[in-house]
C-alpha positions in Angstrom: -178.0 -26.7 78.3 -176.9 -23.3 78.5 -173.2 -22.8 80.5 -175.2 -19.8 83.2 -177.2 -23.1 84.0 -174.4 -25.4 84.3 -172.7 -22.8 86.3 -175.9 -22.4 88.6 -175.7 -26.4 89.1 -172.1 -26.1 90.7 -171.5 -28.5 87.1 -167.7 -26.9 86.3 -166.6 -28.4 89.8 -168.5 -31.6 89.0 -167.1 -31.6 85.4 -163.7 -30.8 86.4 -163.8 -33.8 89.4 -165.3 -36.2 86.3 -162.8 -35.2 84.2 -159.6 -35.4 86.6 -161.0 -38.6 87.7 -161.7 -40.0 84.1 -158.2 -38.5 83.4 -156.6 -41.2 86.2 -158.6 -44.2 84.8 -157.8 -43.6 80.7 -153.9 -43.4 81.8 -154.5 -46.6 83.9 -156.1 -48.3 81.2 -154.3 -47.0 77.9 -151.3 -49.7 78.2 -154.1 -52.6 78.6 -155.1 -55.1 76.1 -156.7 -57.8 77.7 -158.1 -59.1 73.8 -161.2 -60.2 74.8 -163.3 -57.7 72.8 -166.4 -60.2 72.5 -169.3 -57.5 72.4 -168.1 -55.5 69.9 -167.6 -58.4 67.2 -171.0 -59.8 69.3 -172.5 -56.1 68.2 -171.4 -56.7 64.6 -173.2 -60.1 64.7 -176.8 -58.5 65.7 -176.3 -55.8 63.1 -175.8 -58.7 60.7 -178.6 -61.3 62.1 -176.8 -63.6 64.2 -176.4 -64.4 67.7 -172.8 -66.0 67.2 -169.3 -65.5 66.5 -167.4 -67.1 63.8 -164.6 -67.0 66.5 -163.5 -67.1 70.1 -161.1 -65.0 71.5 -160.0 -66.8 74.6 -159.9 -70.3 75.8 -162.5 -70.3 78.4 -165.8 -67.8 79.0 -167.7 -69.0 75.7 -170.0 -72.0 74.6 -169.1 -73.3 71.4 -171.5 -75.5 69.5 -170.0 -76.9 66.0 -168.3 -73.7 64.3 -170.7 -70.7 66.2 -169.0 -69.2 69.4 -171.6 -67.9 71.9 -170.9 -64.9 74.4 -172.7 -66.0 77.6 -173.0 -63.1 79.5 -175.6 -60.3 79.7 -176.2 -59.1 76.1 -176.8 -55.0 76.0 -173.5 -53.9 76.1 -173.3 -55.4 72.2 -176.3 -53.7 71.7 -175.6 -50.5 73.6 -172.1 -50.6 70.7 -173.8 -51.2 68.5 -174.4 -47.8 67.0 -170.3 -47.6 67.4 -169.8 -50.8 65.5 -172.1 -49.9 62.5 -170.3 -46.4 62.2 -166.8 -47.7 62.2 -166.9 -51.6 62.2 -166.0 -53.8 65.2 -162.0 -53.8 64.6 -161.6 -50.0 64.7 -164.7 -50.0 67.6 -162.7 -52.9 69.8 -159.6 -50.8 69.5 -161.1 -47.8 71.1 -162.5 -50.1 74.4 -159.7 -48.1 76.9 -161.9 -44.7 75.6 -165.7 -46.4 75.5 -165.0 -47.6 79.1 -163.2 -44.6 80.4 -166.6 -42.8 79.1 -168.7 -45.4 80.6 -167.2 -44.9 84.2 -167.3 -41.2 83.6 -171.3 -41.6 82.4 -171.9 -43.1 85.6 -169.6 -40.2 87.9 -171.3 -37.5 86.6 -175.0 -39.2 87.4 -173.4 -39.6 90.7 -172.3 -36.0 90.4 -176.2 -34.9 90.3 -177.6 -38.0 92.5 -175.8 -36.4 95.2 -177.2 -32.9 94.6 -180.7 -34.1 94.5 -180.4 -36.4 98.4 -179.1 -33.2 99.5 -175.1 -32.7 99.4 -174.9 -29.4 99.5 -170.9 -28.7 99.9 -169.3 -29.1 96.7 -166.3 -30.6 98.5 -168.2 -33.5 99.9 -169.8 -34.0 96.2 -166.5 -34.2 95.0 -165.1 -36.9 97.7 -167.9 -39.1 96.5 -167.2 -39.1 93.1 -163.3 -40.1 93.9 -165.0 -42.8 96.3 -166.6 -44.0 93.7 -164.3 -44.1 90.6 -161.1 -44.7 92.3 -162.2 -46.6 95.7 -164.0 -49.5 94.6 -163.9 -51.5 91.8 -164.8 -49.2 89.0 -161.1 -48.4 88.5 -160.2 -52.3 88.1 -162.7 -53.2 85.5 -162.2 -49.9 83.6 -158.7 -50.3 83.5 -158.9 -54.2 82.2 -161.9 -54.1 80.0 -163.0 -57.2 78.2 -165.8 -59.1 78.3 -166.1 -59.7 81.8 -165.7 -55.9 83.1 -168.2 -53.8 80.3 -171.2 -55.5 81.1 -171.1 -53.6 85.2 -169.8 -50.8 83.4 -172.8 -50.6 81.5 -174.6 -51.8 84.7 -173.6 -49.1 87.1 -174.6 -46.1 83.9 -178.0 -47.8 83.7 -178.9 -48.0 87.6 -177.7 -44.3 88.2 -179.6 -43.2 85.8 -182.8 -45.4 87.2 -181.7 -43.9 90.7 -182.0 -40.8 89.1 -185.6 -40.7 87.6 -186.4 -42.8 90.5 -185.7 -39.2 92.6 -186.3 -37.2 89.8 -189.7 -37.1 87.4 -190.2 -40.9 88.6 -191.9 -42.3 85.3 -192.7 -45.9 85.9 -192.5 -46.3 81.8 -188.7 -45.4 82.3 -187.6 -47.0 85.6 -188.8 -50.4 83.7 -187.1 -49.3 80.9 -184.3 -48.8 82.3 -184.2 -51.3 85.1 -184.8 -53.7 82.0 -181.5 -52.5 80.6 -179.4 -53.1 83.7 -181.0 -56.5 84.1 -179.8 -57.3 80.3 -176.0 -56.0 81.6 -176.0 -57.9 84.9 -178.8 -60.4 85.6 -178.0 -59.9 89.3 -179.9 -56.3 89.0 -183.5 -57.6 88.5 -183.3 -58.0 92.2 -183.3 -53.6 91.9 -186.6 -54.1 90.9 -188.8 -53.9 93.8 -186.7 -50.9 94.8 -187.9 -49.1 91.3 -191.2 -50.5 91.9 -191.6 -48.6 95.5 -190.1 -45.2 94.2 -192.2 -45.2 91.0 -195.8 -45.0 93.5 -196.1 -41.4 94.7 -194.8 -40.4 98.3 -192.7 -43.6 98.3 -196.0 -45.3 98.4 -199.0 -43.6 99.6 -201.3 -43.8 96.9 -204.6 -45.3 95.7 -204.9 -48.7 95.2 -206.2 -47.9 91.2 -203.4 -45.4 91.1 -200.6 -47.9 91.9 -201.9 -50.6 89.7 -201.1 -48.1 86.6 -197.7 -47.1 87.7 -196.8 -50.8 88.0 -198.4 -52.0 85.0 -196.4 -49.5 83.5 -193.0 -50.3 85.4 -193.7 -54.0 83.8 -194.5 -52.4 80.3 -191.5 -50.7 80.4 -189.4 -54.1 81.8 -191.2 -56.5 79.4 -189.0 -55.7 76.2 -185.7 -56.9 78.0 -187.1 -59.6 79.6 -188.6 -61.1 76.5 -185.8 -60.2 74.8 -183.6 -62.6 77.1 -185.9 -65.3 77.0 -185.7 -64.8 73.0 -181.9 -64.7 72.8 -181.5 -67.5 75.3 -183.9 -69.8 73.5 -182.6 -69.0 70.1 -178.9 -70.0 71.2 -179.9 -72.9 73.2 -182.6 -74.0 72.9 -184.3 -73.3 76.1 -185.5 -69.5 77.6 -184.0 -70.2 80.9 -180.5 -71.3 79.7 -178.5 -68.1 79.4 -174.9 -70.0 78.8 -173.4 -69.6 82.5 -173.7 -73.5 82.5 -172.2 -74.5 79.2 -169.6 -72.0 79.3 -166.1 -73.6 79.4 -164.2 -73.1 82.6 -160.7 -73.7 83.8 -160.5 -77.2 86.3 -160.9 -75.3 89.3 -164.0 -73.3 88.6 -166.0 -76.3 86.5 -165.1 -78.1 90.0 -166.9 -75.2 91.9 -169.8 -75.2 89.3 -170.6 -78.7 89.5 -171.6 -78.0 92.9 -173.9 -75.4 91.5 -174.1 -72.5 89.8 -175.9 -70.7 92.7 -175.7 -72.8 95.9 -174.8 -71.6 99.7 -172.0 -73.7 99.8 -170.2 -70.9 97.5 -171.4 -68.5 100.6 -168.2 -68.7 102.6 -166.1 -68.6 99.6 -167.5 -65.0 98.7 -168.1 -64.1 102.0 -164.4 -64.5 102.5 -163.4 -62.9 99.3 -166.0 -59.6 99.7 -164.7 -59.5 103.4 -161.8 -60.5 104.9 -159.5 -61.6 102.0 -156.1 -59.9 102.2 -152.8 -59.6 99.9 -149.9 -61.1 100.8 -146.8 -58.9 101.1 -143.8 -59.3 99.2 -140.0 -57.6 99.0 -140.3 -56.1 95.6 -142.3 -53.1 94.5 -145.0 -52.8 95.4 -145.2 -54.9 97.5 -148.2 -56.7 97.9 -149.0 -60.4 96.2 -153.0 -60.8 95.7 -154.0 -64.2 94.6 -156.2 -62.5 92.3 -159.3 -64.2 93.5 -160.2 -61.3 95.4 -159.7 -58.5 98.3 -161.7 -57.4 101.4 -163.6 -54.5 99.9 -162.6 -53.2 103.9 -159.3 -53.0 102.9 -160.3 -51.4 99.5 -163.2 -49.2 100.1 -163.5 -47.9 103.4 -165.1 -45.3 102.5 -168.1 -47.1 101.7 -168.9 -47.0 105.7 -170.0 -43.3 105.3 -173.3 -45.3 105.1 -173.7 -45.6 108.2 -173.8 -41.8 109.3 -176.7 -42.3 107.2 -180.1 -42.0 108.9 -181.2 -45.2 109.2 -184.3 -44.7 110.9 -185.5 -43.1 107.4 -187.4 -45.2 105.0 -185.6 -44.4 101.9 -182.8 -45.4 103.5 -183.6 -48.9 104.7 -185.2 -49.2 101.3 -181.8 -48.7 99.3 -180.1 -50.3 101.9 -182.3 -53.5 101.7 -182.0 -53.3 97.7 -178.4 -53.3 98.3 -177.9 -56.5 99.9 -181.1 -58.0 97.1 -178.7 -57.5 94.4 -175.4 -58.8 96.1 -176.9 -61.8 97.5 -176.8 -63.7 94.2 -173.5 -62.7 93.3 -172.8 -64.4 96.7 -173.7 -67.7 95.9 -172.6 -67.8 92.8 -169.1 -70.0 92.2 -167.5 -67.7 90.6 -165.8 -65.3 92.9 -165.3 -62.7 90.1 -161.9 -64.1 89.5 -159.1 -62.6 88.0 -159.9 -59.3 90.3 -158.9 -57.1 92.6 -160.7 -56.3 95.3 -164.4 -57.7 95.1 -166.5 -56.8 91.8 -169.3 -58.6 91.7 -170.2 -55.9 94.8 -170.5 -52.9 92.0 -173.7 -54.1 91.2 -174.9 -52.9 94.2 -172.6 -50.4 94.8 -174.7 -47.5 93.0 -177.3 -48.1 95.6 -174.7 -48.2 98.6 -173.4 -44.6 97.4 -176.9 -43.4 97.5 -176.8 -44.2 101.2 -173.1 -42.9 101.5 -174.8 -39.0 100.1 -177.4 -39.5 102.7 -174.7 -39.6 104.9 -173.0 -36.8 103.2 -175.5 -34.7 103.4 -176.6 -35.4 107.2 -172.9 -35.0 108.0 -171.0 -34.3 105.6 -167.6 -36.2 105.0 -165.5 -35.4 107.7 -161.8 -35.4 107.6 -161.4 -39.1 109.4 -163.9 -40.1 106.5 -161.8 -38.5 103.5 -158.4 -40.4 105.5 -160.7 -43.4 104.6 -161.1 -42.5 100.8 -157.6 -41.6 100.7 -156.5 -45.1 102.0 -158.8 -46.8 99.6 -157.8 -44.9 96.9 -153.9 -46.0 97.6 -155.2 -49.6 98.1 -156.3 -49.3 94.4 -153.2 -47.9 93.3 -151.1 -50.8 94.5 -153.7 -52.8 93.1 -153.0 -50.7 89.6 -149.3 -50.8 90.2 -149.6 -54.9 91.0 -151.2 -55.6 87.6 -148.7 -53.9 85.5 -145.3 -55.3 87.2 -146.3 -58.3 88.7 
């Protein structure tokens, strides 16, 4: 792409918000070595034939069976590194996680960047306010700054489902949104919910079409979806024994979450436990800098996004919005009932699944209203909410 089109796109203003934004997150995260780098070595075991590790890197989060170590959650992050770990090995690629997930979160800002062009924010200004709301008011700036096993996965996640959003509005190829729904669905399970979302934007005019017509784009959608799917019934079967058991249940636990899971690994009696941790879970306050004490369990995502309301200036009586809307609370709703809270966190991260979808509604908002100066207040205040939240982790 030429720099006269780039400049015609408004993309040195996007670039330079991506940049000063990806800037914030690779300082955040450059001090940060959580060592749990399980989808690189994970990568290096696909490239050499295996679906173990000769090793575990933590006491809990793994299923071990005899001397093979399994990695229980979503597999395409190892092979989305993989290309990294078969140029420079998984040592040298697991050093560099502070850069691959600062460029992750980036990826996914500057899809944002041009989501937000296409629904029709037109002021640069207000493009720019949603990329801050998204990279340093929500939980984006948590998991990119800790990393690890648990965190790369949504990283991965939120890349895959702006880029879906964006075909979805864009060229809308059925072959692709399956392809790429598939992806996010083998980075965070809870996004095969997306799918009737991709399924309604890959039919013409949202939908009105012929009956023949909408068969083929679906039977593509699912062409384009099978691979991932098949391949997770593969890998879970080959680890297991069983398509269905992906590890979640085997995984070894601390006390107090094997005591939550015994009750079920998706139950609604986890409901009010999330509920209260998405919602209404705040820190406690403390006499030493700076100042706050979270239990690290969670944090109302009121307290740290508030911008995420610029929803609803959305219009609601639109279709597309109640659509992504709807898909919204599809993809969260398993996340809240399952027992485990997201713990160790900050704020709420299990919501960044469906996040990418909730910012969609937050530009249609934008570009009915534009983002007002009581609205940028709100991104401001989320954005210091983060900080302490930054500040906490480092001298707690």
């Amino acid at each position: 792409m030429t720099i006269a089109r780039w400049r015609i796109r408004g993309s040195p203003s996007g670039a330079f918000a991506v940049g000063l934004v990806g800037l914030v997150l690779f300082v955040s995260a450059f001090w940060v070595r959580v060592g749990r780098p399980e989808f690189f070595y994970l990568a290096d075991a696909f490239l050499h034939g295996r679906t173990w590790l000769d090793s575990t890197f933590g006491i809990y989060d793994f299923v071990q069976q005899g001397a093979r170590f399994y990695v229980p959650f979503a597999p395409f992050p190892a092979l989305g590194l993989a290309p990294l770990v078969a140029l420079v090995g998984p040592a040298v690629a697991a050093a560099s996680e502070p850069v691959v997930n600062v460029g992750l979160a980036m990826t996914s800002l500057a899809l944002l960047w041009r989501l937000a062009d296409r629904f029709g924010v037109a002021r640069t200004a207000d493009r720019v306010w949603l990329v801050v709301l998204f990279g340093l008011s929500t939980a984006t700036w948590w998991i990119t700054m800790l990393g690890g096993v648990w965190h790369t996965g949504q990283l991965f996640a939120s890349v895959l489902t702006f880029a879906g959003l964006l075909e979805a509005h864009g060229r809308r190829r059925p072959l692709v949104l399956g392809l790429l729904g598939g992806a996010a669905f083998l980075s965070r399970a809870t996004l095969v919910a997306a799918f009737p979302y991709w399924a309604w934007r890959s039919l013409p005019d949202g939908g009105r079409t012929q009956l023949t017509d909408a068969a083929q784009r679906l039977a593509l959608l699912t062409v384009g979806a099978a691979p991932a799917f098949l391949f997770a019934l593969w890998y879970n079967a080959a680890r297991f024994g069983s398509p269905l058991e992906s590890g979640y249940a085997l995984a070894t636990l601390p006390p107090f979450l094997d005591a939550l899971r015994a009750e079920g690994l998706f139950s609604v009696r986890h409901l009010p436990m999330n509920l209260q941790y998405l919602l209404l879970e705040v820190p406690g306050l403390v006499p030493r800098f700076p100042w706050i004490a979270p239990d690290g369990f969670g944090m109302s995502i009121l307290l740290t996004s508030p911008g995420l309301l610029l929803a609803a200036r959305a219009d609601w009586r639109r279709r597309e919005t109640v659509v992504l809307g709807l898909s919204a609370l599809l993809v969260l709703i398993p996340s809240l009932l399952y027992y485990g809270g997201g713990w160790f966190q900050y704020g709420y991260r299990y919501a960044l699944d469906a996040i990418p979808l909730v910012m969609m509604t937050c530009a249609l908002g934008a570009a009915r209203a534009g983002i007002s100066l009581r609205w940028q207040i709100a991104i401001v205040f989320g954005v210091a909410v983060n900080l302490l939240g930054v500040l906490w982790y480092y001298f707690r």
